[in-house]
Biopython code that builds the backbone (N, CA, C, O; Angstrom):
import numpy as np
from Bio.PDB.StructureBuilder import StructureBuilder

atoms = [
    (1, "UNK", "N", (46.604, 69.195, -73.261)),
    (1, "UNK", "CA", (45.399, 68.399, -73.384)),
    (1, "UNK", "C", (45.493, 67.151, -72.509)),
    (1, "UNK", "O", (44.615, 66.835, -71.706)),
    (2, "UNK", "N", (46.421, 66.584, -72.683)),
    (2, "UNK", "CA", (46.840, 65.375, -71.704)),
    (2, "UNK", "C", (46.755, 65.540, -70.008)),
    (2, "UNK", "O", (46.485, 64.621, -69.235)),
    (3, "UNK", "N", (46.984, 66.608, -69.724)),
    (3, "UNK", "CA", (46.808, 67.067, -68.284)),
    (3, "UNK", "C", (45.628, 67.007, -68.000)),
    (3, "UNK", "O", (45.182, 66.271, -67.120)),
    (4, "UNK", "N", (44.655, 68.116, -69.019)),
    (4, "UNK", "CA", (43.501, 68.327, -68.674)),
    (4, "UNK", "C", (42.528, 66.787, -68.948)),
    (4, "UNK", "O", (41.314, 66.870, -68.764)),
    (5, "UNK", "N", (43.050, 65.612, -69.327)),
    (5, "UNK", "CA", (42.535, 64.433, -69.476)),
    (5, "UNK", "C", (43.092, 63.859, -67.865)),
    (5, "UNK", "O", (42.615, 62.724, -67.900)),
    (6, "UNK", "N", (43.495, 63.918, -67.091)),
    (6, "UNK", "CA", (44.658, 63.500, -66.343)),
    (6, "UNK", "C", (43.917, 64.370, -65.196)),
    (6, "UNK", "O", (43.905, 63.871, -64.071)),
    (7, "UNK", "N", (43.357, 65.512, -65.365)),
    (7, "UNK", "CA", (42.891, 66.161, -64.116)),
    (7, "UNK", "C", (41.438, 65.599, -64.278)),
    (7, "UNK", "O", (40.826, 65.782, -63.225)),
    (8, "UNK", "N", (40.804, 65.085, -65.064)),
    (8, "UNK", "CA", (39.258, 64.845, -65.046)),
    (8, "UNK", "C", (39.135, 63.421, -64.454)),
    (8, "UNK", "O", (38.193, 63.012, -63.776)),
    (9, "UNK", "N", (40.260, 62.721, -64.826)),
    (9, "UNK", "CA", (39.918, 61.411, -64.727)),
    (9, "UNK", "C", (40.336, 61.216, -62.965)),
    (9, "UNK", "O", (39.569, 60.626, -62.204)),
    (10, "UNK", "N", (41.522, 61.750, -62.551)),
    (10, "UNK", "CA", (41.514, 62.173, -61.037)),
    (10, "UNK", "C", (40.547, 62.389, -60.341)),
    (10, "UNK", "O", (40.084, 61.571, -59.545)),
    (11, "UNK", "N", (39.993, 63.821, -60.598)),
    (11, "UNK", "CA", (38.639, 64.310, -60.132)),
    (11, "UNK", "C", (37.337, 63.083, -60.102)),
    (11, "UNK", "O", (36.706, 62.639, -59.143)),
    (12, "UNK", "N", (37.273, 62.839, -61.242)),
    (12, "UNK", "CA", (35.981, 61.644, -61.383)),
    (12, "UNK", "C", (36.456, 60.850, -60.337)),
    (12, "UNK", "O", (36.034, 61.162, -59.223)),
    (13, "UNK", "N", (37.307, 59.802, -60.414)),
    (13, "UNK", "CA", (38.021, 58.940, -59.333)),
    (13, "UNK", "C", (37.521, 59.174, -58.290)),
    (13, "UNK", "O", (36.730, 58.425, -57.717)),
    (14, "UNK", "N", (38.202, 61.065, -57.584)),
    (14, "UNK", "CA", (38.299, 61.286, -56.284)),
    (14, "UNK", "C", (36.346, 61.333, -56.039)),
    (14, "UNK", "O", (35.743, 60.550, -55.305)),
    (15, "UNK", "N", (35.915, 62.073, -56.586)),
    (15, "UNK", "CA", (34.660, 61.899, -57.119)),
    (15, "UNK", "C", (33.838, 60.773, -56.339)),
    (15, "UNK", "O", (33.160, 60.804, -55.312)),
    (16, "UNK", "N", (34.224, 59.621, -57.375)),
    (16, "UNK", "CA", (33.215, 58.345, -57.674)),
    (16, "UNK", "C", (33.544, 57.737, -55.721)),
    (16, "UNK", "O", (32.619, 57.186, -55.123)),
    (17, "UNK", "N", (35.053, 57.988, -54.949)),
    (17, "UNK", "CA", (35.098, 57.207, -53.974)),
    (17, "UNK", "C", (34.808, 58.008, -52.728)),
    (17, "UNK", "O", (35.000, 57.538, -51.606)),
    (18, "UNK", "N", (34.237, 59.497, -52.984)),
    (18, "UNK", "CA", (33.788, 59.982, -51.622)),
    (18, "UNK", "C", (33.198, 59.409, -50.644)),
    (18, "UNK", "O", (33.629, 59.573, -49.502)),
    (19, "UNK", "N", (32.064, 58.602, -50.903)),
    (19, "UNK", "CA", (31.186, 58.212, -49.518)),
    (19, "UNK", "C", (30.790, 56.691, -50.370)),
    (19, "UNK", "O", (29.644, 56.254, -50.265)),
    (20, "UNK", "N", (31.749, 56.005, -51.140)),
    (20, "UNK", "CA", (31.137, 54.823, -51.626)),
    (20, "UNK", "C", (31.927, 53.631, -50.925)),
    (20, "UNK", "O", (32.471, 52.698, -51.516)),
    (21, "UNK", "N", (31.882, 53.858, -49.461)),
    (21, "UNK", "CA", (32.594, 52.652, -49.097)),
    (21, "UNK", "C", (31.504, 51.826, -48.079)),
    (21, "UNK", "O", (30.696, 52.724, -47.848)),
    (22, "UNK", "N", (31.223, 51.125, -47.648)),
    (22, "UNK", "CA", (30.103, 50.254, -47.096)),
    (22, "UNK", "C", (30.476, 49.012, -46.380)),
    (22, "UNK", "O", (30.956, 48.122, -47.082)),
    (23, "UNK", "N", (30.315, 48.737, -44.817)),
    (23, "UNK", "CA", (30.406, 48.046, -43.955)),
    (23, "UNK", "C", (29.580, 46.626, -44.458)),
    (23, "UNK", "O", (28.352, 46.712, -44.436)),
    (24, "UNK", "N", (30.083, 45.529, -44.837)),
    (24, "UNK", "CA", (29.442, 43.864, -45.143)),
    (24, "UNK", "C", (28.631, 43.749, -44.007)),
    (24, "UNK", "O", (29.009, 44.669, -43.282)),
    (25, "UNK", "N", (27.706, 43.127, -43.423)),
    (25, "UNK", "CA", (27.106, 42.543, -42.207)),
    (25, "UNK", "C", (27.464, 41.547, -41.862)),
    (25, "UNK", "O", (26.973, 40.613, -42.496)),
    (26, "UNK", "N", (28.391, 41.190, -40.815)),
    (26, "UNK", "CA", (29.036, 39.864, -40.483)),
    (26, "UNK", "C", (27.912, 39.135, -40.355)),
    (26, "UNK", "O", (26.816, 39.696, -40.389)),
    (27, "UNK", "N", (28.046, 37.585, -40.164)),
    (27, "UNK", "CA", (28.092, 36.483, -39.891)),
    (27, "UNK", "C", (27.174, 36.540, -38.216)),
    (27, "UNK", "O", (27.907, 36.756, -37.251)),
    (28, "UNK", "N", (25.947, 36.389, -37.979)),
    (28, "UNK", "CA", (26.070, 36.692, -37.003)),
    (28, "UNK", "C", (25.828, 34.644, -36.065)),
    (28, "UNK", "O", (25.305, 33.573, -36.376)),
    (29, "UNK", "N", (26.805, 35.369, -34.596)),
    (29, "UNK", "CA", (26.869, 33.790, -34.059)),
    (29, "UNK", "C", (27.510, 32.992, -34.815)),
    (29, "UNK", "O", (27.309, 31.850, -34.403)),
    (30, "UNK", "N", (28.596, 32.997, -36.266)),
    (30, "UNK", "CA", (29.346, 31.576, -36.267)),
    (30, "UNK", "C", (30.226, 31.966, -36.289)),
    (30, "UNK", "O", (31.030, 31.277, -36.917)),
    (31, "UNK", "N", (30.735, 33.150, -35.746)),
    (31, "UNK", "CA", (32.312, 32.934, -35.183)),
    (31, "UNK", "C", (33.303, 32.524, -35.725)),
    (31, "UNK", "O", (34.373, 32.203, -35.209)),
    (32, "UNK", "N", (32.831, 32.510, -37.365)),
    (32, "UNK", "CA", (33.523, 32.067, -38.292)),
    (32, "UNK", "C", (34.751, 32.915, -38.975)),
    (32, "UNK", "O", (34.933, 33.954, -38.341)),
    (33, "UNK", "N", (35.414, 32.806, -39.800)),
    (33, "UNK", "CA", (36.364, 33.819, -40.825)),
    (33, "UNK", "C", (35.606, 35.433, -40.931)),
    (33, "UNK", "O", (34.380, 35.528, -40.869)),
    (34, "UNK", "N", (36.225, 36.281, -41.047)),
    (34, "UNK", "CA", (35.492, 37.163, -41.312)),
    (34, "UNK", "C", (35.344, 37.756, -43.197)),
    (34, "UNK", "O", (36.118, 37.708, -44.154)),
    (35, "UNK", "N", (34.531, 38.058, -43.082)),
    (35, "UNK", "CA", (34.325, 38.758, -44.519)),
    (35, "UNK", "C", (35.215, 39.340, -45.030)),
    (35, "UNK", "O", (35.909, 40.124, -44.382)),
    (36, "UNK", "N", (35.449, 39.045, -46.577)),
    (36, "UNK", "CA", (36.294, 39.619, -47.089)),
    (36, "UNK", "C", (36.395, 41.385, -47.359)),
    (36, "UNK", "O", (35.323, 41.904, -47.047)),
    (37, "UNK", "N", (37.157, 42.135, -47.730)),
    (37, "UNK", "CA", (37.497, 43.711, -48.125)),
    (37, "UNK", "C", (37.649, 43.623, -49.507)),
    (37, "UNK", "O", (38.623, 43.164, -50.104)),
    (38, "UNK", "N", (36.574, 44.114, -50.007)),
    (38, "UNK", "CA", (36.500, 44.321, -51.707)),
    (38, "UNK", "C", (36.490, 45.347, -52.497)),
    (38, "UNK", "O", (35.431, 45.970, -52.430)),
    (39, "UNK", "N", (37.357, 45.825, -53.318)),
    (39, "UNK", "CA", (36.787, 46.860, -54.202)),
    (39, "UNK", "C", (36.018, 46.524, -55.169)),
    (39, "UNK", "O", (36.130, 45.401, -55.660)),
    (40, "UNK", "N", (34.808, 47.695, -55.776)),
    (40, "UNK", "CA", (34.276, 47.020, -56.888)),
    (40, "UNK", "C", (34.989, 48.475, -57.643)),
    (40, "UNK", "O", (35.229, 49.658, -57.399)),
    (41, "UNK", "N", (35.120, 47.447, -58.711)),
    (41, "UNK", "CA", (35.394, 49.144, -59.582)),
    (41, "UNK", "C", (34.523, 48.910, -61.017)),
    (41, "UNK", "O", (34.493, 47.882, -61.692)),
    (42, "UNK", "N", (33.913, 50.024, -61.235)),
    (42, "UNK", "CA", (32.821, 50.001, -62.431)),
    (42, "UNK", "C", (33.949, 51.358, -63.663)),
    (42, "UNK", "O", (34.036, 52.585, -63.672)),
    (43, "UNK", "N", (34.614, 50.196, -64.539)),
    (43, "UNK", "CA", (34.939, 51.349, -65.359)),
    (43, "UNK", "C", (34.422, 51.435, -66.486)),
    (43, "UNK", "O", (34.190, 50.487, -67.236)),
    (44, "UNK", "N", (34.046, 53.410, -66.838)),
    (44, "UNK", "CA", (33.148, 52.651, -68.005)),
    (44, "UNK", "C", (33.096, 53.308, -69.342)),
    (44, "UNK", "O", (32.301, 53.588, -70.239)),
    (45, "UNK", "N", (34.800, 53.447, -68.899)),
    (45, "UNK", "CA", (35.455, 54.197, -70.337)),
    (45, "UNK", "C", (35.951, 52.878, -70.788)),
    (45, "UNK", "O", (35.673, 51.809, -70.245)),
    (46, "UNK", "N", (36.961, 53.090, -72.172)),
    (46, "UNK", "CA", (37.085, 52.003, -73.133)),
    (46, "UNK", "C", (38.367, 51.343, -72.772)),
    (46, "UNK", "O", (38.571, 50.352, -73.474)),
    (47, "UNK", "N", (39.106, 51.535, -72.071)),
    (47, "UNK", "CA", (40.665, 51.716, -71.839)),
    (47, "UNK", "C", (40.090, 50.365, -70.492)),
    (47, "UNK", "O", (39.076, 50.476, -69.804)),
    (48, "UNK", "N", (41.148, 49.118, -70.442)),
    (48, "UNK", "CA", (41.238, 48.315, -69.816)),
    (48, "UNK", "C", (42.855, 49.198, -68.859)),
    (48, "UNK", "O", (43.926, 49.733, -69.148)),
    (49, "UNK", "N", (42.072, 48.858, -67.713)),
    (49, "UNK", "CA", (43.344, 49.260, -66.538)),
    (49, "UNK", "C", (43.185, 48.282, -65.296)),
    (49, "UNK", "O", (42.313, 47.609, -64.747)),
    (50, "UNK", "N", (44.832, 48.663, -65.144)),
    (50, "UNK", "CA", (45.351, 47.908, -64.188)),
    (50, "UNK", "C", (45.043, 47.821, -62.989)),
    (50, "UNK", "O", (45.602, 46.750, -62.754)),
    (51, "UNK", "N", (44.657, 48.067, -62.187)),
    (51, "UNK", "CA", (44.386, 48.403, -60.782)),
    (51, "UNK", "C", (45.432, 48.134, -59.224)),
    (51, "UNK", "O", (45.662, 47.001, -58.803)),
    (52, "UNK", "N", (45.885, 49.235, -58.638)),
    (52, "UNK", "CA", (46.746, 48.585, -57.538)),
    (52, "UNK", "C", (45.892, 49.480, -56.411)),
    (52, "UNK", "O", (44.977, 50.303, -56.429)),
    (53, "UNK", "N", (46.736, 48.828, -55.430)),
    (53, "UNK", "CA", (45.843, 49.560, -53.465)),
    (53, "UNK", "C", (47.713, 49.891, -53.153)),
    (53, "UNK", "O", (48.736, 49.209, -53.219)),
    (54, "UNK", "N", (47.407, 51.208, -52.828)),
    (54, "UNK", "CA", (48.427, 51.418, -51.915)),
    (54, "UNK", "C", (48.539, 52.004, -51.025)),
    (54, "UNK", "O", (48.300, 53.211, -51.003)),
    (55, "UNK", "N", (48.928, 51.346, -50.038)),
    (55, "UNK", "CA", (49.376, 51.801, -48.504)),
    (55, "UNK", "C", (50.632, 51.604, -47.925)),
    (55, "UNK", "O", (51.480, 50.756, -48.204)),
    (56, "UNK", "N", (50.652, 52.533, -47.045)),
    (56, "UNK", "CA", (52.164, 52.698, -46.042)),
    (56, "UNK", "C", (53.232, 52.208, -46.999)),
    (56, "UNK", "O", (53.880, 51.172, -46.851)),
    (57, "UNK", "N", (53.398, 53.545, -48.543)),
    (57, "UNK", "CA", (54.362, 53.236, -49.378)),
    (57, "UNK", "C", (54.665, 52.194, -50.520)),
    (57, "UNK", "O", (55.423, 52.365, -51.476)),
    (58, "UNK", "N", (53.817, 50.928, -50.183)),
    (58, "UNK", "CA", (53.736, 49.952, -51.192)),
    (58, "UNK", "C", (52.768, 49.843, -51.984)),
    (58, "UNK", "O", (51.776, 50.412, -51.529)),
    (59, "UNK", "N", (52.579, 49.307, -53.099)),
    (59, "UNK", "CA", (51.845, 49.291, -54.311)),
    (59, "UNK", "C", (51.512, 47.815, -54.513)),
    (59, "UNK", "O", (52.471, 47.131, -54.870)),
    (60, "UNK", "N", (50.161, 47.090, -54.331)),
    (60, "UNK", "CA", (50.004, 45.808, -54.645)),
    (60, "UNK", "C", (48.935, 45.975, -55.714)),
    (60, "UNK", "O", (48.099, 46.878, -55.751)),
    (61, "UNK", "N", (49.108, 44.787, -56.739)),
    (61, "UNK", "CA", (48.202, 44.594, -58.061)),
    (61, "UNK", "C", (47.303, 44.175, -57.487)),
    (61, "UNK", "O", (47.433, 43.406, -56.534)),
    (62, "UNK", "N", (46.072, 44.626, -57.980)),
    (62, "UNK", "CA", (44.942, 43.604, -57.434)),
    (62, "UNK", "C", (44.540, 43.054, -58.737)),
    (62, "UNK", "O", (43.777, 42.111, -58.526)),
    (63, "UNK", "N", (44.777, 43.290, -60.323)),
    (63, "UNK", "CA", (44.465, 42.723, -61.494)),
    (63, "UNK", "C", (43.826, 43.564, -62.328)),
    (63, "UNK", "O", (44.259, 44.707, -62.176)),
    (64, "UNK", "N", (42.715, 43.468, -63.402)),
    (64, "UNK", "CA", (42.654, 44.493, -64.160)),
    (64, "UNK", "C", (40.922, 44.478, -64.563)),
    (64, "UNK", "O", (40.027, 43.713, -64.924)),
    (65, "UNK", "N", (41.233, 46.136, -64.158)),
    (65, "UNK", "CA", (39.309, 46.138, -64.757)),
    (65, "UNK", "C", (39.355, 46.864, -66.442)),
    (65, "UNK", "O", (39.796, 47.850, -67.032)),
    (66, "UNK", "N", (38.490, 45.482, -66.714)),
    (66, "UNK", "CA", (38.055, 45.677, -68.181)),
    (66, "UNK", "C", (37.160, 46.673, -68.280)),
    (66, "UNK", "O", (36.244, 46.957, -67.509)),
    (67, "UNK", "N", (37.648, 47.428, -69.763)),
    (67, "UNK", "CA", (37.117, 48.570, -70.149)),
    (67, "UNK", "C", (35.521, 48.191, -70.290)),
    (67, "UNK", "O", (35.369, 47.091, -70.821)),
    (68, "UNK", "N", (34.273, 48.871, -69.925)),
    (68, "UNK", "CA", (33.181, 48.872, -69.580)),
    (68, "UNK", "C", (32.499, 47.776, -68.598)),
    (68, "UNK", "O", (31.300, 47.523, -68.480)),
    (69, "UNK", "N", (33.468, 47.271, -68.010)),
    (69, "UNK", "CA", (32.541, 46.379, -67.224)),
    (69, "UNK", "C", (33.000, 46.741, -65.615)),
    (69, "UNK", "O", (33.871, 47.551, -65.299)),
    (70, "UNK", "N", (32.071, 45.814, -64.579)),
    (70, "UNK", "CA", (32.248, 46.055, -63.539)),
    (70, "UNK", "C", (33.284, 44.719, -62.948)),
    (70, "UNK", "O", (33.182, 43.566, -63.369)),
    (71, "UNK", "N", (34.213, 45.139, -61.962)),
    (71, "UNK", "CA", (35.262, 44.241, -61.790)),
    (71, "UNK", "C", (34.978, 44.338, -60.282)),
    (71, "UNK", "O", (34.624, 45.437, -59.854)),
    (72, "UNK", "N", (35.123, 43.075, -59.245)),
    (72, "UNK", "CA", (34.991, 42.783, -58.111)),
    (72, "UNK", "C", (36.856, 42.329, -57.659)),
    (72, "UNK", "O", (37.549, 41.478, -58.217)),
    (73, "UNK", "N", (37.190, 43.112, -56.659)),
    (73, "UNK", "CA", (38.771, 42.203, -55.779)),
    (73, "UNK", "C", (38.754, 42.711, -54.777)),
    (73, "UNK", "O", (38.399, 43.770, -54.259)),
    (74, "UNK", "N", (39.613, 40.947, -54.321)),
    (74, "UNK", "CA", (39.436, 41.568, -53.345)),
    (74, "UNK", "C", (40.725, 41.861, -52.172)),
    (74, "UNK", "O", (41.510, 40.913, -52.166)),
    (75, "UNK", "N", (40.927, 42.459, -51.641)),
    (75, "UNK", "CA", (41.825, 43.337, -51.179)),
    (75, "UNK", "C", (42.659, 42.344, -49.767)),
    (75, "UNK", "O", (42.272, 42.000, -48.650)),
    (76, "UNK", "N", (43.543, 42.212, -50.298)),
    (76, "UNK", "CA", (44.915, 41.288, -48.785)),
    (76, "UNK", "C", (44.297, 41.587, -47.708)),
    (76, "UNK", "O", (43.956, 42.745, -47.465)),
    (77, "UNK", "N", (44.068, 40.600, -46.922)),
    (77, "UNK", "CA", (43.869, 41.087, -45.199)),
    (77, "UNK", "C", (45.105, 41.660, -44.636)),
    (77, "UNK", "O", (45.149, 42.200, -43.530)),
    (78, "UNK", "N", (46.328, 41.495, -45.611)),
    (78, "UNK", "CA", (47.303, 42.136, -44.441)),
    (78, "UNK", "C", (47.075, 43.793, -44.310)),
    (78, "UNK", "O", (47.232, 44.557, -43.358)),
    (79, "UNK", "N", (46.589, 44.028, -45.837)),
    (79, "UNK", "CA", (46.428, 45.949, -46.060)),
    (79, "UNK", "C", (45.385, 46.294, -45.582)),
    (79, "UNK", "O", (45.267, 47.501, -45.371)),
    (80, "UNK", "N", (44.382, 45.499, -45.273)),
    (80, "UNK", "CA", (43.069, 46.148, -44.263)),
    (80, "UNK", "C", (43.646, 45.641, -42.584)),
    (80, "UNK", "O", (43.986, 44.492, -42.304)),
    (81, "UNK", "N", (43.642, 46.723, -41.699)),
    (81, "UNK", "CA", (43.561, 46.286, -40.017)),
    (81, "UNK", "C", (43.160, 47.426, -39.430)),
    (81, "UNK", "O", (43.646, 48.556, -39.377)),
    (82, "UNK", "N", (42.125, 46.898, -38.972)),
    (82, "UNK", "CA", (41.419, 48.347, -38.297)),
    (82, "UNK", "C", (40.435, 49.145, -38.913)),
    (82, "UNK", "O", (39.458, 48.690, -39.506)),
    (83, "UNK", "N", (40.715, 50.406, -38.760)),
    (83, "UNK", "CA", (40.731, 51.567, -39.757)),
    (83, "UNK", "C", (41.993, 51.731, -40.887)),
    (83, "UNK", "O", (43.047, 52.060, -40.344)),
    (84, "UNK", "N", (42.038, 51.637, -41.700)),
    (84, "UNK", "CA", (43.357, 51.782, -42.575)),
    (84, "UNK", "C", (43.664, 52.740, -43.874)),
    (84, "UNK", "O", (43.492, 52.004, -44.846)),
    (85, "UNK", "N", (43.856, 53.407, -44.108)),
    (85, "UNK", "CA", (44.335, 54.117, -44.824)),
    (85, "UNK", "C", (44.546, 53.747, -46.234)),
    (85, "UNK", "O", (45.747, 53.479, -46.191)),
    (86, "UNK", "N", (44.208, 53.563, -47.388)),
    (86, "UNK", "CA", (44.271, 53.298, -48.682)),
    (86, "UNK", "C", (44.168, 54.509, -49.772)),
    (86, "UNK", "O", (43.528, 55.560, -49.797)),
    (87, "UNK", "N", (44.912, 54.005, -50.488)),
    (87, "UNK", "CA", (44.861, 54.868, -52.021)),
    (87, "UNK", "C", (44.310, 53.763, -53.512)),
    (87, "UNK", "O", (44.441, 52.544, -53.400)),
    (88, "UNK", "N", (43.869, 54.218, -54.485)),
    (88, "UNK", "CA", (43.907, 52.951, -55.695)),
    (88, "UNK", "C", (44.298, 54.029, -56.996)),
    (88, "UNK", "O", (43.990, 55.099, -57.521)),
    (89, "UNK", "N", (45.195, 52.900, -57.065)),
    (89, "UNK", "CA", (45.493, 53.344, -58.638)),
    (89, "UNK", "C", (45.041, 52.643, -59.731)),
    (89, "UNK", "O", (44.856, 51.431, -59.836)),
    (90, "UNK", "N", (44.887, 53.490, -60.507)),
    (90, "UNK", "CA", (44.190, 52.474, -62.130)),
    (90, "UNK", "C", (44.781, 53.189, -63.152)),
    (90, "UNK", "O", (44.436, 54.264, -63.642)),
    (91, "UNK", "N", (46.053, 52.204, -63.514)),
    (91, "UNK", "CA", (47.130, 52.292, -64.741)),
    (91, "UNK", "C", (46.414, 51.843, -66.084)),
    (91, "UNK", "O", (46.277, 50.658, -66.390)),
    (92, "UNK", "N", (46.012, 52.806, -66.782)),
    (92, "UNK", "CA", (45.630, 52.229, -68.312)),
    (92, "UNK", "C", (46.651, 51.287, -69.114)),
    (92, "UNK", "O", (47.824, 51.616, -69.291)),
    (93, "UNK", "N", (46.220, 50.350, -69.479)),
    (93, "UNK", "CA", (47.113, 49.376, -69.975)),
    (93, "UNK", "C", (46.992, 50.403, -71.618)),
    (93, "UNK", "O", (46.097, 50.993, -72.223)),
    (94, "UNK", "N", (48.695, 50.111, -71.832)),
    (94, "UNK", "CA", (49.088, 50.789, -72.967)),
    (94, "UNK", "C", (49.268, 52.616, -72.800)),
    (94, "UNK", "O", (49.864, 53.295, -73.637)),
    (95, "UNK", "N", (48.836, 52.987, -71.970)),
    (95, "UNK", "CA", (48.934, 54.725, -71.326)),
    (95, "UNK", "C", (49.694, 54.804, -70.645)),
    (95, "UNK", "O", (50.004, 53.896, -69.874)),
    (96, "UNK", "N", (50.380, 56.184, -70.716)),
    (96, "UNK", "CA", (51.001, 57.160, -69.396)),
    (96, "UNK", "C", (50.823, 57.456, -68.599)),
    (96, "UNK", "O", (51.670, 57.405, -67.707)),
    (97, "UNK", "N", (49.203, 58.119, -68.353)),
    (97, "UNK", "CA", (49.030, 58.404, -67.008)),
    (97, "UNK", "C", (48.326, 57.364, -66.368)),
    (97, "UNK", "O", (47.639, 56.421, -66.760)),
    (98, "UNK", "N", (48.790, 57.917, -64.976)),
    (98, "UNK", "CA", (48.329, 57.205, -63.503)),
    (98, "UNK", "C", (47.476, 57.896, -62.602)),
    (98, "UNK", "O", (48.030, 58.650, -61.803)),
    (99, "UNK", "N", (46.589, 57.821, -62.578)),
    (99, "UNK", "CA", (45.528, 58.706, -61.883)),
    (99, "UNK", "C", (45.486, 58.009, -60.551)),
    (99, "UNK", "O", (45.390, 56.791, -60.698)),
    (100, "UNK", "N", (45.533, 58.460, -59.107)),
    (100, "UNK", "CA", (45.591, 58.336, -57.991)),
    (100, "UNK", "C", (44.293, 58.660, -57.367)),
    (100, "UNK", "O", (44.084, 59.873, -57.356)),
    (101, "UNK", "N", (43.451, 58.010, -56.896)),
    (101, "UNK", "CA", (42.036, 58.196, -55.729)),
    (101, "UNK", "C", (42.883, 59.110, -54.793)),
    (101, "UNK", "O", (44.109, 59.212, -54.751)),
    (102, "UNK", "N", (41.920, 59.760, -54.042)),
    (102, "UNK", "CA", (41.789, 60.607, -52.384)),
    (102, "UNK", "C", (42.245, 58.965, -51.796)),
    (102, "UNK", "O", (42.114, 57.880, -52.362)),
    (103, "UNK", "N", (42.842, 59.315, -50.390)),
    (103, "UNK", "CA", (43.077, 58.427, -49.514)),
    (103, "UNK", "C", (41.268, 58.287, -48.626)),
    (103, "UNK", "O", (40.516, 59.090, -48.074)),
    (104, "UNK", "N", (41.246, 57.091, -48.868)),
    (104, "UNK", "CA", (39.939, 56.731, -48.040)),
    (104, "UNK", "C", (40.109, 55.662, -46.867)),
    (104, "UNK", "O", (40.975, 54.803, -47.032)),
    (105, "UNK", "N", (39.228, 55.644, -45.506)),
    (105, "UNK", "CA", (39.605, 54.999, -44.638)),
    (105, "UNK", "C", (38.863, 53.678, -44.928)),
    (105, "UNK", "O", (37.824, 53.844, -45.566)),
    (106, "UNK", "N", (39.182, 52.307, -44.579)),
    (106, "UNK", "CA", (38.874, 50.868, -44.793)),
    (106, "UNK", "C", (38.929, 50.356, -44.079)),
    (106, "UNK", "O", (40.084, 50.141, -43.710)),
    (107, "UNK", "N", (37.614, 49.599, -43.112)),
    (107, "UNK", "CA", (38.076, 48.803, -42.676)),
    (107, "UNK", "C", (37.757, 47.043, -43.059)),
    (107, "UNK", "O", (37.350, 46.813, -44.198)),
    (108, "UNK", "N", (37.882, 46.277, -42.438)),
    (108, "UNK", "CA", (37.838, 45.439, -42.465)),
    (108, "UNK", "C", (36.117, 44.988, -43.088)),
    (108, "UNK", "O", (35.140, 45.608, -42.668)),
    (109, "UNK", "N", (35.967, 43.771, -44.183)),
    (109, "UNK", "CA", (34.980, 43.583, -44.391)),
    (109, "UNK", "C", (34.391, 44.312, -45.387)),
    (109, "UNK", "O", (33.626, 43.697, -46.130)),
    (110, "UNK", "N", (34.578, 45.541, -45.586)),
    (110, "UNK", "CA", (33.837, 46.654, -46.295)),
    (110, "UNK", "C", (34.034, 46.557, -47.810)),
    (110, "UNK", "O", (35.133, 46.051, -48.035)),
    (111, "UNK", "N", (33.434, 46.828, -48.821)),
    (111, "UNK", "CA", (33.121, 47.026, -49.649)),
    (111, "UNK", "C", (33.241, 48.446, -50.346)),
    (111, "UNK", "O", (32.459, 49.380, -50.168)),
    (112, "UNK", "N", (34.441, 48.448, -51.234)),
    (112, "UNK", "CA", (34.960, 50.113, -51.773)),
    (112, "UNK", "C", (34.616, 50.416, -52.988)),
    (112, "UNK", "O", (35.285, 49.885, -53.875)),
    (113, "UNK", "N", (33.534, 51.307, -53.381)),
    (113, "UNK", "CA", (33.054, 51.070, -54.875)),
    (113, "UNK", "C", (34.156, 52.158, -55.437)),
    (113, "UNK", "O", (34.490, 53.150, -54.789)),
    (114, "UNK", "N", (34.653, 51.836, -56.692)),
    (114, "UNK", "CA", (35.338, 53.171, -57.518)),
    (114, "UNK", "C", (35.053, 52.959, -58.863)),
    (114, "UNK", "O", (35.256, 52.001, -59.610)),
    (115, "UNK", "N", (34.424, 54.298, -59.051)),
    (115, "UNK", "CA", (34.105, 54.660, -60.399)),
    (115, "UNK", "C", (34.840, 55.499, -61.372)),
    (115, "UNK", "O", (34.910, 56.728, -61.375)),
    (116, "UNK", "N", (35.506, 54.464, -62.394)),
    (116, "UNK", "CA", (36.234, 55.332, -63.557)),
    (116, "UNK", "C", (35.598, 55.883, -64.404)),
    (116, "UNK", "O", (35.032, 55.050, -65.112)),
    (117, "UNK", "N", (35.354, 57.147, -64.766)),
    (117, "UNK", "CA", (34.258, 57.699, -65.766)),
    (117, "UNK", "C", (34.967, 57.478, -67.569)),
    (117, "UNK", "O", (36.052, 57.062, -67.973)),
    (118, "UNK", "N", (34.366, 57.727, -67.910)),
    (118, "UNK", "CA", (34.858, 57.770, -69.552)),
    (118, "UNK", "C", (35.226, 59.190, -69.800)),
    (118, "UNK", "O", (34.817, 60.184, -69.199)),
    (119, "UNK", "N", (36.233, 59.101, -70.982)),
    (119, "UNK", "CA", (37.010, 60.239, -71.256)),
    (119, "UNK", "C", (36.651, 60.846, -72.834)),
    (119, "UNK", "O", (37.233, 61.844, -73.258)),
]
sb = StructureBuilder()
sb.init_structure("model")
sb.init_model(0)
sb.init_chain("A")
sb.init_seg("    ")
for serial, (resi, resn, name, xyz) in enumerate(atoms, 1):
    if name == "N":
        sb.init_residue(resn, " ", resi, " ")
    sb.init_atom(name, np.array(xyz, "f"), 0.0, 1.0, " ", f" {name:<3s}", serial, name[0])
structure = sb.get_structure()
């Protein structure tokens, strides 16, 4: 039973981040800082989880989305350059499993929605 909880919540994940990633509109003419790289994650099962981004092997916290609400972070400029390669994990605080997103490409500026479904 635990698997088959463990394969849905994957699926939903891989699911919710197919085509939900979205380019910010810079700044135009001030030549200023550039826009930040955000995930939003809307979880909207009951279970408060942890959230990390991982790339090229490392695992960074980005903090924790509360069970039914929508949570905004935002993501190190060092792990966005370019096009970049990302994974997110969302560790249920107090749970075992770790459900892993599809690797999605990021770049800079963009906006990564992920949706945790309820179980």
């Amino acid at each position: 039973m635990r698997n088959v909880i463990r394969a849905a919540l994957v699926a939903g994940i891989a699911l919710a981040l197919g085509a939900c990633s979205h380019q910010v509109a810079p700044e135009e003419g001030t030549g200023g800082p550039k826009p930040p790289t955000v995930l939003k994650v809307e979880n909207q099962g009951f279970v408060d989880m942890t959230i990390y981004v991982l790339s090229s092997g490392q695992r960074v916290r980005l903090g924790l989305a509360v069970g039914n609400t929508t949570t905004r972070f935002r993501i190190p400029d060092y792990l966005v350059g370019g096009l970049t390669p990302l994974r997110f994990l969302a560790d249920p605080v107090g749970g075992t499993r770790m459900p892993v997103s599809d690797q999605i490409t990021v770049s800079p500026g963009e906006e990564v929605d992920l949706v945790i479904p309820p179980h």
